[in-house]
Chimera marker file (.cmm) of the C-alpha trace (Angstrom):
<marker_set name="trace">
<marker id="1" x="5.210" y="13.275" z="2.939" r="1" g="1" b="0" radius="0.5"/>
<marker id="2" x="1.600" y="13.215" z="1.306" r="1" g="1" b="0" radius="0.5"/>
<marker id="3" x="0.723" y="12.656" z="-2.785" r="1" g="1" b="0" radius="0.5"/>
<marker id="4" x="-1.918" y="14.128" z="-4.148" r="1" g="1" b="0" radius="0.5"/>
<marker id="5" x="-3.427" y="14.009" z="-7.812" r="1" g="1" b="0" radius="0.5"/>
<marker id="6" x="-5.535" y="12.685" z="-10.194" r="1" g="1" b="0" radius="0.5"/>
<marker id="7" x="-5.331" y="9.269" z="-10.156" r="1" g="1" b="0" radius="0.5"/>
<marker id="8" x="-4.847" y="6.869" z="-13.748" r="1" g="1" b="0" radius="0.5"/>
<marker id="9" x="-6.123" y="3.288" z="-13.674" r="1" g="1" b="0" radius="0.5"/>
<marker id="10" x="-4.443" y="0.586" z="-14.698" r="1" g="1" b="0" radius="0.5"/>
<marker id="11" x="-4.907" y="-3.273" z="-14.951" r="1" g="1" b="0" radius="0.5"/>
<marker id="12" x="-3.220" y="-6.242" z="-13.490" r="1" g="1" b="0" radius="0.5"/>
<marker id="13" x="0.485" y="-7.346" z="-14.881" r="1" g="1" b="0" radius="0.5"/>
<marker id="14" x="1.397" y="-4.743" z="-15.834" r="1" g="1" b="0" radius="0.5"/>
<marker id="15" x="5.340" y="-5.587" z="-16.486" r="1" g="1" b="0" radius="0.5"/>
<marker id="16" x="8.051" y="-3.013" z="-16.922" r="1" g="1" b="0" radius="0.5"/>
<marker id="17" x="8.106" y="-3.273" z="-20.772" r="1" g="1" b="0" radius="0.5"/>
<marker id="18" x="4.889" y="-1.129" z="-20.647" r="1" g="1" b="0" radius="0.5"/>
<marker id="19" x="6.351" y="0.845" z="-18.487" r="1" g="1" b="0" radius="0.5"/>
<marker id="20" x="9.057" y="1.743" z="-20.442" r="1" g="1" b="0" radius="0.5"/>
<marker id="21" x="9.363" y="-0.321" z="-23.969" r="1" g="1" b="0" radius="0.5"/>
<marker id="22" x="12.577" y="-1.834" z="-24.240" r="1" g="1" b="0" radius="0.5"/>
<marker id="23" x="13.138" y="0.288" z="-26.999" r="1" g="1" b="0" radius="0.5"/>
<marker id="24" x="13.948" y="3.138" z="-25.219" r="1" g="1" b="0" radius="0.5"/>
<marker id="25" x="16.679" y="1.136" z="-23.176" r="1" g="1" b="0" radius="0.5"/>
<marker id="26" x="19.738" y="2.924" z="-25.228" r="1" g="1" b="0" radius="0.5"/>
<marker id="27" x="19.347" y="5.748" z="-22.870" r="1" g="1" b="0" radius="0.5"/>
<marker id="28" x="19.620" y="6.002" z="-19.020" r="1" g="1" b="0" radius="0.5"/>
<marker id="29" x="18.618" y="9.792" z="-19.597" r="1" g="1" b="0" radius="0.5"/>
<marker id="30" x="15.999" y="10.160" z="-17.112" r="1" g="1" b="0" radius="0.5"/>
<marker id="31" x="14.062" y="13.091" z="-18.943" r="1" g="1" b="0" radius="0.5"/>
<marker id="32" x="14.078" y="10.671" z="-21.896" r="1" g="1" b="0" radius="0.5"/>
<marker id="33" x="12.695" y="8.279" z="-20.591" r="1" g="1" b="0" radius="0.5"/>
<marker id="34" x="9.642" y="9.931" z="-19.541" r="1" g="1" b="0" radius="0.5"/>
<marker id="35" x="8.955" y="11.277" z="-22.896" r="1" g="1" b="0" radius="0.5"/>
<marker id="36" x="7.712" y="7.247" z="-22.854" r="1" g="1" b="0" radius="0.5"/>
<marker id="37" x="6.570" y="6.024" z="-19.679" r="1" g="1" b="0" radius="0.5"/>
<marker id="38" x="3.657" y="4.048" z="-20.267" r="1" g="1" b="0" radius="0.5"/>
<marker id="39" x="3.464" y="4.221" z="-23.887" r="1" g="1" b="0" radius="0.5"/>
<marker id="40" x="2.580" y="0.899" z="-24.527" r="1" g="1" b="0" radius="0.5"/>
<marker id="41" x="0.004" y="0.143" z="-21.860" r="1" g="1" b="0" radius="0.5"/>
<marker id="42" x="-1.444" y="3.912" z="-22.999" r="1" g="1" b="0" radius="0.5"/>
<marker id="43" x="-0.192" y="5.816" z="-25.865" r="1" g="1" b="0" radius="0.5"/>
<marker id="44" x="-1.627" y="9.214" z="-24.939" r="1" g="1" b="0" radius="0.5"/>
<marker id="45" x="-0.448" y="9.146" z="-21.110" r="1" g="1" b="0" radius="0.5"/>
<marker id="46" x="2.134" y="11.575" z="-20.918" r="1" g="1" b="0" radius="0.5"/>
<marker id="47" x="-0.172" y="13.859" z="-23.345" r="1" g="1" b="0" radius="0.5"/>
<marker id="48" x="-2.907" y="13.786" z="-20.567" r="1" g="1" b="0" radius="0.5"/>
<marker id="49" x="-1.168" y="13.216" z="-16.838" r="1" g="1" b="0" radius="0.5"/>
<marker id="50" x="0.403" y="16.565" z="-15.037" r="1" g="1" b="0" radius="0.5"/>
<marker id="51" x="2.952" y="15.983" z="-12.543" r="1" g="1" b="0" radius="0.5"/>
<marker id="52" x="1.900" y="15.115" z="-8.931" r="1" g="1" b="0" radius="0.5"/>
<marker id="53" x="-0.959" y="12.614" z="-10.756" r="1" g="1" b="0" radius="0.5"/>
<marker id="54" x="-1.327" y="8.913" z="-9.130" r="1" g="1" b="0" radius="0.5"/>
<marker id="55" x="-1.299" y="5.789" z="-11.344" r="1" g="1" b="0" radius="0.5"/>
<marker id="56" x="-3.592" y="2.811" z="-9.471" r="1" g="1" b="0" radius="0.5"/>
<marker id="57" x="-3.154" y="-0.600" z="-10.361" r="1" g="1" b="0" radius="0.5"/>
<marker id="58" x="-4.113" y="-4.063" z="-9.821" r="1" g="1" b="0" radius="0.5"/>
<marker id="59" x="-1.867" y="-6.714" z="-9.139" r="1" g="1" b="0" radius="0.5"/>
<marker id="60" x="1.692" y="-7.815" z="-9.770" r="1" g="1" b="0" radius="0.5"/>
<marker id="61" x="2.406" y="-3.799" z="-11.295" r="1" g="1" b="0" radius="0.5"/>
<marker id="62" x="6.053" y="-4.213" z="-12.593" r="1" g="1" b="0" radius="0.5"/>
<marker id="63" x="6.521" y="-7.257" z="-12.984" r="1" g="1" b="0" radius="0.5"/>
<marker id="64" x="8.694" y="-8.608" z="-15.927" r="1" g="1" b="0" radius="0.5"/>
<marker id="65" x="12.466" y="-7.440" z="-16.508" r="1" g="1" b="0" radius="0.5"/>
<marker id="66" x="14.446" y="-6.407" z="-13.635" r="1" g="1" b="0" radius="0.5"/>
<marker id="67" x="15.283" y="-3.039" z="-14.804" r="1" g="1" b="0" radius="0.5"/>
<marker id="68" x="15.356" y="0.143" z="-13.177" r="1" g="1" b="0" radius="0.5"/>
<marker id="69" x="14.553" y="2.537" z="-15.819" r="1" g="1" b="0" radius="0.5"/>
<marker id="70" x="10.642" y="1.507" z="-14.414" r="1" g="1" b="0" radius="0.5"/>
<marker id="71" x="10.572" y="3.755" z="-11.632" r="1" g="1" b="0" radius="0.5"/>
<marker id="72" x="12.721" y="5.941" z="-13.321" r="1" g="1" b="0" radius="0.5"/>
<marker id="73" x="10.674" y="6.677" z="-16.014" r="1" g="1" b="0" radius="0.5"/>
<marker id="74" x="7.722" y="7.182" z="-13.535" r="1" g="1" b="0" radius="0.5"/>
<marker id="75" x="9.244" y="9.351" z="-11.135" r="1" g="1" b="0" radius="0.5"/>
<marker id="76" x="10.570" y="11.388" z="-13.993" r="1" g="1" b="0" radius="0.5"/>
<marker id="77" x="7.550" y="12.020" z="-15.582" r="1" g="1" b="0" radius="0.5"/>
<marker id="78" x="5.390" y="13.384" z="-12.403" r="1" g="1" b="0" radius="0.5"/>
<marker id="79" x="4.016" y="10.350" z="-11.067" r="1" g="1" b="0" radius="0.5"/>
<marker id="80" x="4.015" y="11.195" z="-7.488" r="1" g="1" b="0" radius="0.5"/>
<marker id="81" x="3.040" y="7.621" z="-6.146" r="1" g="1" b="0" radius="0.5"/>
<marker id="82" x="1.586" y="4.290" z="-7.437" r="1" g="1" b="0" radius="0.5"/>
<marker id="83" x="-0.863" y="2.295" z="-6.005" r="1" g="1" b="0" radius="0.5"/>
<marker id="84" x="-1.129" y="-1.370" z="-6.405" r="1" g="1" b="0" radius="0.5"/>
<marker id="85" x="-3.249" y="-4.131" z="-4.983" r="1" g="1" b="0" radius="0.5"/>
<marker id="86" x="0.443" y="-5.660" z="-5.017" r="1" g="1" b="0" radius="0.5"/>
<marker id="87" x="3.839" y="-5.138" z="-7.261" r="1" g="1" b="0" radius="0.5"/>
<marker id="88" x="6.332" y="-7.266" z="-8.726" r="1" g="1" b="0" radius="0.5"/>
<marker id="89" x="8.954" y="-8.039" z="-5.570" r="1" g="1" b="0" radius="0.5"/>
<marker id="90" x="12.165" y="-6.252" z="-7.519" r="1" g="1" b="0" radius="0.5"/>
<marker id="91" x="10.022" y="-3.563" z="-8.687" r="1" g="1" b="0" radius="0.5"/>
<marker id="92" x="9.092" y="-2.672" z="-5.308" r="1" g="1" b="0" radius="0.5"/>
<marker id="93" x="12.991" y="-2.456" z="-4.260" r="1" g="1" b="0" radius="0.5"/>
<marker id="94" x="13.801" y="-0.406" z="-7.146" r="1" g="1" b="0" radius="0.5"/>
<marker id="95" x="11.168" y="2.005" z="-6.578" r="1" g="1" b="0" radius="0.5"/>
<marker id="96" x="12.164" y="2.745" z="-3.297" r="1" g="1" b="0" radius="0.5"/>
<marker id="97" x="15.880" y="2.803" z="-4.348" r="1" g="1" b="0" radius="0.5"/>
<marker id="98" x="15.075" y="5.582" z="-7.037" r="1" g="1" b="0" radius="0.5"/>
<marker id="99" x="12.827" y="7.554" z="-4.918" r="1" g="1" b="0" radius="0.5"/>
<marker id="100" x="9.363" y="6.247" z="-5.884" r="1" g="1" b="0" radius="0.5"/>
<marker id="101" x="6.797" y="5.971" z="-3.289" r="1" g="1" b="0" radius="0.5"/>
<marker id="102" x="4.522" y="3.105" z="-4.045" r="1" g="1" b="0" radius="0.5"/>
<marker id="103" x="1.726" y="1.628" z="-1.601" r="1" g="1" b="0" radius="0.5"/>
<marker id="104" x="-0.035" y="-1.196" z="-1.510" r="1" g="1" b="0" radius="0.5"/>
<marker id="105" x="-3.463" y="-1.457" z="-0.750" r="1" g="1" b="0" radius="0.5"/>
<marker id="106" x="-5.947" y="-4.151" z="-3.408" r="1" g="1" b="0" radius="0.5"/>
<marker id="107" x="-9.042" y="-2.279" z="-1.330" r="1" g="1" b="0" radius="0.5"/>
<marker id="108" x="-7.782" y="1.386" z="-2.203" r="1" g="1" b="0" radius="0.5"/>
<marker id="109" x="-7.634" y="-0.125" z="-6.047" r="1" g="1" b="0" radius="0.5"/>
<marker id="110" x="-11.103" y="-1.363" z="-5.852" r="1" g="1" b="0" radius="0.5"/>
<marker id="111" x="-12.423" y="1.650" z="-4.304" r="1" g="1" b="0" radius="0.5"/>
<marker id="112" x="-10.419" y="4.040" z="-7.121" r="1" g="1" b="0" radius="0.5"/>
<marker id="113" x="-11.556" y="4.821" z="-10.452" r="1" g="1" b="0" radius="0.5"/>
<marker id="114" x="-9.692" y="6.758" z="-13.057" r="1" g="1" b="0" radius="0.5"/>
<marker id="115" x="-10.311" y="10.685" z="-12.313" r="1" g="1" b="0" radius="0.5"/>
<marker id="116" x="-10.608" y="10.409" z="-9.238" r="1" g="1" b="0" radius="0.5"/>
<marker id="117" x="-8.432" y="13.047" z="-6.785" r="1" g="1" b="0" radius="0.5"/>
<marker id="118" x="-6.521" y="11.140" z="-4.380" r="1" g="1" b="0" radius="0.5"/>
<marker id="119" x="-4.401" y="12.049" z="-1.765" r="1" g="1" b="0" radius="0.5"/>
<marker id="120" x="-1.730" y="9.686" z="-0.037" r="1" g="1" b="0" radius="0.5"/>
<marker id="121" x="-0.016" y="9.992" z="3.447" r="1" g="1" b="0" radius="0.5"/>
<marker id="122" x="3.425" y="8.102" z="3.213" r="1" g="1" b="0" radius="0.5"/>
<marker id="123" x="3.690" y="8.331" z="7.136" r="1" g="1" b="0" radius="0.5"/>
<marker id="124" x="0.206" y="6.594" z="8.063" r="1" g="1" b="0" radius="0.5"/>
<marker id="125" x="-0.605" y="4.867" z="5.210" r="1" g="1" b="0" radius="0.5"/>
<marker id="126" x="-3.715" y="6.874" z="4.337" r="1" g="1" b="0" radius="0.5"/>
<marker id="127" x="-5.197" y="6.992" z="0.932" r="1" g="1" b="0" radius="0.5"/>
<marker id="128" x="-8.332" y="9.251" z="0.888" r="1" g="1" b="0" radius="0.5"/>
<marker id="129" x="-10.442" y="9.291" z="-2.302" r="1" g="1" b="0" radius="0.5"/>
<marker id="130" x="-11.272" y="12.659" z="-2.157" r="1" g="1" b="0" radius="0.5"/>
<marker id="131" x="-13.475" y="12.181" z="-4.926" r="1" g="1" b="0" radius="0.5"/>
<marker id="132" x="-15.803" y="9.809" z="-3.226" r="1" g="1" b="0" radius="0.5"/>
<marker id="133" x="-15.311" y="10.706" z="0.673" r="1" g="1" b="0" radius="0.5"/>
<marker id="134" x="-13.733" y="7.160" z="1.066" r="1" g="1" b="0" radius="0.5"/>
<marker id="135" x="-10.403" y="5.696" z="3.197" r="1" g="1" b="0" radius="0.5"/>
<marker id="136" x="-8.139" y="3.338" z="2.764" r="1" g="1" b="0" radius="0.5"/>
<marker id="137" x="-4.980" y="1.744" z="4.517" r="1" g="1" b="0" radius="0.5"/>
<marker id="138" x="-2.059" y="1.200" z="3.186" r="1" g="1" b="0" radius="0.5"/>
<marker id="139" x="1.443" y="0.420" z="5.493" r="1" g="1" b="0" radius="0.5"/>
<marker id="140" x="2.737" y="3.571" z="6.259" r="1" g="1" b="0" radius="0.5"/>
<marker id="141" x="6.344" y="3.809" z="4.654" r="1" g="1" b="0" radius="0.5"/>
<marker id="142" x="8.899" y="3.966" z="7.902" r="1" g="1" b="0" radius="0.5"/>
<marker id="143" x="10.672" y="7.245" z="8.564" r="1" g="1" b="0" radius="0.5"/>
<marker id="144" x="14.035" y="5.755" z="7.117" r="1" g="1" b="0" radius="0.5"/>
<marker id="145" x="12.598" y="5.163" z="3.913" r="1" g="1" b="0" radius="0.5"/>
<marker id="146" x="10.383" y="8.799" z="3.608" r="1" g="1" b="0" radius="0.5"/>
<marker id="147" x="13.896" y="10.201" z="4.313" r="1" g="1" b="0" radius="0.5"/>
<marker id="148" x="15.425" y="7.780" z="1.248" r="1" g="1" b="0" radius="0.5"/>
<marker id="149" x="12.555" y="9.299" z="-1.007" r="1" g="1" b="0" radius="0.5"/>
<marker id="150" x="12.821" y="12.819" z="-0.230" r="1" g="1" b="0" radius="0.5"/>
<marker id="151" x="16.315" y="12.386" z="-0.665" r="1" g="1" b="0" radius="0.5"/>
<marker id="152" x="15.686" y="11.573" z="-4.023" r="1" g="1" b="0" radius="0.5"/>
<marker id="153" x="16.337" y="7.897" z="-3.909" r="1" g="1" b="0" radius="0.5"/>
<marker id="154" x="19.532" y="5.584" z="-2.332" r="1" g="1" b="0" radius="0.5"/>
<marker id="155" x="22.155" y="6.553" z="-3.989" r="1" g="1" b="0" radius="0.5"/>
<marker id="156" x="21.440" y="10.380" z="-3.730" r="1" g="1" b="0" radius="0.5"/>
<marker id="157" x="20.723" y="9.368" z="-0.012" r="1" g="1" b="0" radius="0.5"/>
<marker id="158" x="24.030" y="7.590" z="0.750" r="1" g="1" b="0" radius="0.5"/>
<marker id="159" x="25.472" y="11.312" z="-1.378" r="1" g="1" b="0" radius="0.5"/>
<marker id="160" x="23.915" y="13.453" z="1.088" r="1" g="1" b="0" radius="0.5"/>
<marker id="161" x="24.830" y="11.321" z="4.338" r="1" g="1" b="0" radius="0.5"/>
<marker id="162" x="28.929" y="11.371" z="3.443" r="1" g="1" b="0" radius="0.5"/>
<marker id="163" x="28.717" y="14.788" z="3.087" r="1" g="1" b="0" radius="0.5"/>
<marker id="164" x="27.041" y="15.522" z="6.042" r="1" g="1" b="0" radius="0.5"/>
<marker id="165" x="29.671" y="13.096" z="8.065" r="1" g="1" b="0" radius="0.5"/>
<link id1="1" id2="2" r="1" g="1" b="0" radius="0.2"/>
<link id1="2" id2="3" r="1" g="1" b="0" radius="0.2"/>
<link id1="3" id2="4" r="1" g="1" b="0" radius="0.2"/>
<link id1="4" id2="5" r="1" g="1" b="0" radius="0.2"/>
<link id1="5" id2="6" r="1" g="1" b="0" radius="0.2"/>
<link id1="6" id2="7" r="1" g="1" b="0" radius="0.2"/>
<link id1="7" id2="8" r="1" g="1" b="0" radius="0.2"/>
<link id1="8" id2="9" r="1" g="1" b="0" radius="0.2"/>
<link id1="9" id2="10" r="1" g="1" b="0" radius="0.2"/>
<link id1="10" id2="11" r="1" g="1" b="0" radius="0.2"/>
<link id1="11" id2="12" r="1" g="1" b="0" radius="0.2"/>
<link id1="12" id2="13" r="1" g="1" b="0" radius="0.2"/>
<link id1="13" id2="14" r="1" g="1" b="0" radius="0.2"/>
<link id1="14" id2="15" r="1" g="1" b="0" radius="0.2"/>
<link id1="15" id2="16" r="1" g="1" b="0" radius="0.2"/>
<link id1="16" id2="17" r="1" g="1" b="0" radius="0.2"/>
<link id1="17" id2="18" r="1" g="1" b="0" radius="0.2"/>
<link id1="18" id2="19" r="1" g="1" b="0" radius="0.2"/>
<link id1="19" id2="20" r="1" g="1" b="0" radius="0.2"/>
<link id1="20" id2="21" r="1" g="1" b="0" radius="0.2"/>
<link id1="21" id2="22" r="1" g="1" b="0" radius="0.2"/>
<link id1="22" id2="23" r="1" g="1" b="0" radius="0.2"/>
<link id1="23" id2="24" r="1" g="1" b="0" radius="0.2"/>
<link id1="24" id2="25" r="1" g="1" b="0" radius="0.2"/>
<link id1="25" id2="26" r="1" g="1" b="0" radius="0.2"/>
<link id1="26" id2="27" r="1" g="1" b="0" radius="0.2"/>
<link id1="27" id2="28" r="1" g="1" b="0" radius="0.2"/>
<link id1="28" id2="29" r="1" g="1" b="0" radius="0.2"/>
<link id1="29" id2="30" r="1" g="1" b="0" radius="0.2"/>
<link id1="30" id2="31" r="1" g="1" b="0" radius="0.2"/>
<link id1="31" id2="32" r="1" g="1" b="0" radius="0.2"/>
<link id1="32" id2="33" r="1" g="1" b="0" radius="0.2"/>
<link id1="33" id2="34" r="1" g="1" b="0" radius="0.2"/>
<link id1="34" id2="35" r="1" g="1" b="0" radius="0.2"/>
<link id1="35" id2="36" r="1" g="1" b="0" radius="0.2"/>
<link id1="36" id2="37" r="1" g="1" b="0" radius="0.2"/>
<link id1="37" id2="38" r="1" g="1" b="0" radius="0.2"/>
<link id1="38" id2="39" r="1" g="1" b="0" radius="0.2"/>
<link id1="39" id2="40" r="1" g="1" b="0" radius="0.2"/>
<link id1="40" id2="41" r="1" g="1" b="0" radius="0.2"/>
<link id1="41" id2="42" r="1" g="1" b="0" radius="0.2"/>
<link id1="42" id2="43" r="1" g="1" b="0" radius="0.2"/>
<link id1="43" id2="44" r="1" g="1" b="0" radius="0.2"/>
<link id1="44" id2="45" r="1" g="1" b="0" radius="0.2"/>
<link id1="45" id2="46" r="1" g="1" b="0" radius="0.2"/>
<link id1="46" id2="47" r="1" g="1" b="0" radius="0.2"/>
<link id1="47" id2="48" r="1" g="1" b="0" radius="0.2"/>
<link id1="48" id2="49" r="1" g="1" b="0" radius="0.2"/>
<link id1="49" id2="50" r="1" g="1" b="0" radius="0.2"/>
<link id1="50" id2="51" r="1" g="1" b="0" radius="0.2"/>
<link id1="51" id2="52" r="1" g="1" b="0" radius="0.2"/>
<link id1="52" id2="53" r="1" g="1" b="0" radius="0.2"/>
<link id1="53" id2="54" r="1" g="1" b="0" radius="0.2"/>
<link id1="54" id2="55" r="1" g="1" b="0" radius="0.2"/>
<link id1="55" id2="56" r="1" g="1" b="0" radius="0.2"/>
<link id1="56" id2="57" r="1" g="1" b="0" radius="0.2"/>
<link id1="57" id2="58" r="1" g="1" b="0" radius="0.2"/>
<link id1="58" id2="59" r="1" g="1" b="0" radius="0.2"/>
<link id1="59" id2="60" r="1" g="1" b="0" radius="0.2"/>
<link id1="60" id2="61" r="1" g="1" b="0" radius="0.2"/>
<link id1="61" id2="62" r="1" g="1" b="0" radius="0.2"/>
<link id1="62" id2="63" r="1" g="1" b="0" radius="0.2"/>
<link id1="63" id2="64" r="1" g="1" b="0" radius="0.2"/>
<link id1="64" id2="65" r="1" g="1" b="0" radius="0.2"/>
<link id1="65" id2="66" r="1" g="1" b="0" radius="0.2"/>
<link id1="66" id2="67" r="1" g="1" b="0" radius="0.2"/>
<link id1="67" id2="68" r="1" g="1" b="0" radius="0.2"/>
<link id1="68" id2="69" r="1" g="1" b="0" radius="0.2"/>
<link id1="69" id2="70" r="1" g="1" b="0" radius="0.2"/>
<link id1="70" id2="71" r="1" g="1" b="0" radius="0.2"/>
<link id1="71" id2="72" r="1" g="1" b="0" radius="0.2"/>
<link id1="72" id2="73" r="1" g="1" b="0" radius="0.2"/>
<link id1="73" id2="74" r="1" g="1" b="0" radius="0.2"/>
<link id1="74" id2="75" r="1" g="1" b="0" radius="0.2"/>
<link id1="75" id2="76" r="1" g="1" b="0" radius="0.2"/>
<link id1="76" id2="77" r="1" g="1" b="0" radius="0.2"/>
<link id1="77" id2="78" r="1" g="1" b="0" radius="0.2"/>
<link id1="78" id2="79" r="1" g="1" b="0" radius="0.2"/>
<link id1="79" id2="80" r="1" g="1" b="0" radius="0.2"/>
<link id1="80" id2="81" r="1" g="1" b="0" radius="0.2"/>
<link id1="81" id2="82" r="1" g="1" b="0" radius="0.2"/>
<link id1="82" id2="83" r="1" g="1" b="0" radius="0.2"/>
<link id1="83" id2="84" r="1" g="1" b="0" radius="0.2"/>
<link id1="84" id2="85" r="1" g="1" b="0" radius="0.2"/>
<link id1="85" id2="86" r="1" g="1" b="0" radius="0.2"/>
<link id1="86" id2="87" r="1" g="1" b="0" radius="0.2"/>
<link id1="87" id2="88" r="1" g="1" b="0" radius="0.2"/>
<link id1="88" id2="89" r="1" g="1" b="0" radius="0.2"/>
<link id1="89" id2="90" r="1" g="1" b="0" radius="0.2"/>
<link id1="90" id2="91" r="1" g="1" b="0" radius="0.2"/>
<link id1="91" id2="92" r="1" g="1" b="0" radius="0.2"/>
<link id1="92" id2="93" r="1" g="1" b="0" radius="0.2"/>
<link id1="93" id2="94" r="1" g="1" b="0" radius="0.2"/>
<link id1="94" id2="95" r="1" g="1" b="0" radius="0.2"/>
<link id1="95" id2="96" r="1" g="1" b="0" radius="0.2"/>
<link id1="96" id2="97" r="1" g="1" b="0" radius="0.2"/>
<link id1="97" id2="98" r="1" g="1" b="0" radius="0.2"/>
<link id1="98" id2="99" r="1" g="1" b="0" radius="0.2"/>
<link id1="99" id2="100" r="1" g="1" b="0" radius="0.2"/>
<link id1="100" id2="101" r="1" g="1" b="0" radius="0.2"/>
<link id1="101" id2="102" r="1" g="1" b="0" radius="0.2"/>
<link id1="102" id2="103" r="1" g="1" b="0" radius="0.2"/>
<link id1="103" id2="104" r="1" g="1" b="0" radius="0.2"/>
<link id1="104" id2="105" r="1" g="1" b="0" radius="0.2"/>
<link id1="105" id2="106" r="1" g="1" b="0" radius="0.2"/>
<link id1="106" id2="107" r="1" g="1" b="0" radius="0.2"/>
<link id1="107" id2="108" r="1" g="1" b="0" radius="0.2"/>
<link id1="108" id2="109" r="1" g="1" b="0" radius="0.2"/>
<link id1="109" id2="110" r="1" g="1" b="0" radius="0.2"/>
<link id1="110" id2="111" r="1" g="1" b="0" radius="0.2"/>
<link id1="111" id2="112" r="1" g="1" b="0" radius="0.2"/>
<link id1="112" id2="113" r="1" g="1" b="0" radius="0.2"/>
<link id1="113" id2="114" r="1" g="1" b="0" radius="0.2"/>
<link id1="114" id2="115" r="1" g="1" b="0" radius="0.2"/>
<link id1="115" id2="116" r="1" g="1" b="0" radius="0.2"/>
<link id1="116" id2="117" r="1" g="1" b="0" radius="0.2"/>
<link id1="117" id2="118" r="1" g="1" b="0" radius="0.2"/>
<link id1="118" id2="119" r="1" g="1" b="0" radius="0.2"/>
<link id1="119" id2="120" r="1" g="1" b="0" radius="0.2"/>
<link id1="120" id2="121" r="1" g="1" b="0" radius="0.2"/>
<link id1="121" id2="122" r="1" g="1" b="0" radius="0.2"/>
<link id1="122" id2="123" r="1" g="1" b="0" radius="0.2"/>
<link id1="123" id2="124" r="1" g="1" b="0" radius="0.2"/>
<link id1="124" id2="125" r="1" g="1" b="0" radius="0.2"/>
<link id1="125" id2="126" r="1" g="1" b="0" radius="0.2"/>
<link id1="126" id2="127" r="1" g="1" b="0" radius="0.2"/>
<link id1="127" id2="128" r="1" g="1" b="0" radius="0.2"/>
<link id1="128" id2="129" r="1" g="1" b="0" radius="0.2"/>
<link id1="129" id2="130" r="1" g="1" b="0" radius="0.2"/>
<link id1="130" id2="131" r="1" g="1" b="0" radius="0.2"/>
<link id1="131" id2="132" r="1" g="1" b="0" radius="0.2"/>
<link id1="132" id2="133" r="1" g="1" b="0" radius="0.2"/>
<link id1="133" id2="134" r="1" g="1" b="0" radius="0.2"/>
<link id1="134" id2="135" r="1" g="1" b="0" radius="0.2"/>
<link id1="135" id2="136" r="1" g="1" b="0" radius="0.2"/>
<link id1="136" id2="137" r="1" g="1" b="0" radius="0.2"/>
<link id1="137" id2="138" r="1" g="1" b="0" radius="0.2"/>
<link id1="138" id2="139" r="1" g="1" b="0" radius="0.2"/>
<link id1="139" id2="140" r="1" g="1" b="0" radius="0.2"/>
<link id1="140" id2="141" r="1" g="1" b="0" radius="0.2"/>
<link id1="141" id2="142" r="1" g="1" b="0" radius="0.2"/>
<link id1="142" id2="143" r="1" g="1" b="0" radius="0.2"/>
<link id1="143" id2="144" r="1" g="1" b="0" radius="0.2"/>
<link id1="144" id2="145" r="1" g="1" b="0" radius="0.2"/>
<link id1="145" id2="146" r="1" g="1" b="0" radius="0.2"/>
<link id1="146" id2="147" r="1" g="1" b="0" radius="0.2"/>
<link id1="147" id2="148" r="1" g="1" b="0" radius="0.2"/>
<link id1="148" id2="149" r="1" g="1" b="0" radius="0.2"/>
<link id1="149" id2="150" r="1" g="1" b="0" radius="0.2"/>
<link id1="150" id2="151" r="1" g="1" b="0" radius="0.2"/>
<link id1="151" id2="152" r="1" g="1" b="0" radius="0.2"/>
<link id1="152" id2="153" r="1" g="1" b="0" radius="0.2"/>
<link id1="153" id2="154" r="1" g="1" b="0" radius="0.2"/>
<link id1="154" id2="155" r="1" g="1" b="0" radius="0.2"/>
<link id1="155" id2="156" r="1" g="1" b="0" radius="0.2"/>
<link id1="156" id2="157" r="1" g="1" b="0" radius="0.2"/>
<link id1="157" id2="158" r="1" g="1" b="0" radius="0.2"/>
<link id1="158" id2="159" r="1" g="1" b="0" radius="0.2"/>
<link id1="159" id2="160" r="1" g="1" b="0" radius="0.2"/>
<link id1="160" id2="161" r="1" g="1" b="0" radius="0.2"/>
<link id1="161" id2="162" r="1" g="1" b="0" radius="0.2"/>
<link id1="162" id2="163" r="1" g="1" b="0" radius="0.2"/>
<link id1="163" id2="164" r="1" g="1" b="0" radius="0.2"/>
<link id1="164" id2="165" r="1" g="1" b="0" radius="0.2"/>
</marker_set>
């Protein structure tokens, strides 16, 4: 599994209320959601990112409320991965329970600037700046867990593995 796209630059703490505003909490409607990802850490990001784009991070990237509608928002609305010099410990599990690939790698954030085209291989743990010739490393995400993500997330995962028993 590889990401590749434009990547958008974010700072550190960046809790899941930016992410997706509270206000927007009356709907689980993942397509709604989107309409409003980011919105309060940058009111014209859904106007300018195209699916497949990369957001990069510094630390502690979802930190704040608990809630799932983080990665769900993000997934929704074409981010194909996040990069973080490190996340928020329950926003890590959620992303990876609603299909978000997310890597962490504080060098690959350093060595990122907004533009830039990145590319991301889930099973080595690649990021390549294509941009600026550079590499990174990142822990590769472990075969289970690609499978979780192209699944589209646990539950869909746990779906498709009682139907194929």
């Amino acid at each position: 599994m590889k990401c590749r796209g434009k990547v958008w630059k974010f700072g550190a703490d960046v809790d899941t209320d930016a992410i997706i505003p509270a206000r927007y909490l009356n709907t689980s409607d993942p397509a709604e959601l989107a309409k409003h990802c980011m919105e309060d850490a940058d009111a014209e990001f859904m106007n300018k990112m195209r699916p497949g784009d990369i957001i990069a991070a510094e630390k502690n990237f979802g930190c704040g409320s608990s809630r799932e509608h983080a990665p769900i928002a993000l997934k929704e609305a074409g981010v194909s991965c996040v990069i973080a010099a490190s996340f928020a410990r329950i926003f890590y599990r959620n992303s990876f329970n609603m299909g978000l690939p997310i890597f962490e790698s504080a060098a690959a954030v350093a060595g990122i600037a907004e533009g830039d085209e990145v590319e991301v291989d889930a099973g080595t743990g690649v990021i390549r700046n294509l941009t600026r010739g550079t590499e990174f490393q990142a822990a590769p995400i472990p075969p289970f867990m690609q499978e979780l993500i192209a699944d589209g997330g646990l539950m869909a995962h746990i779906a498709k593995t009682a139907r194929e028993a």
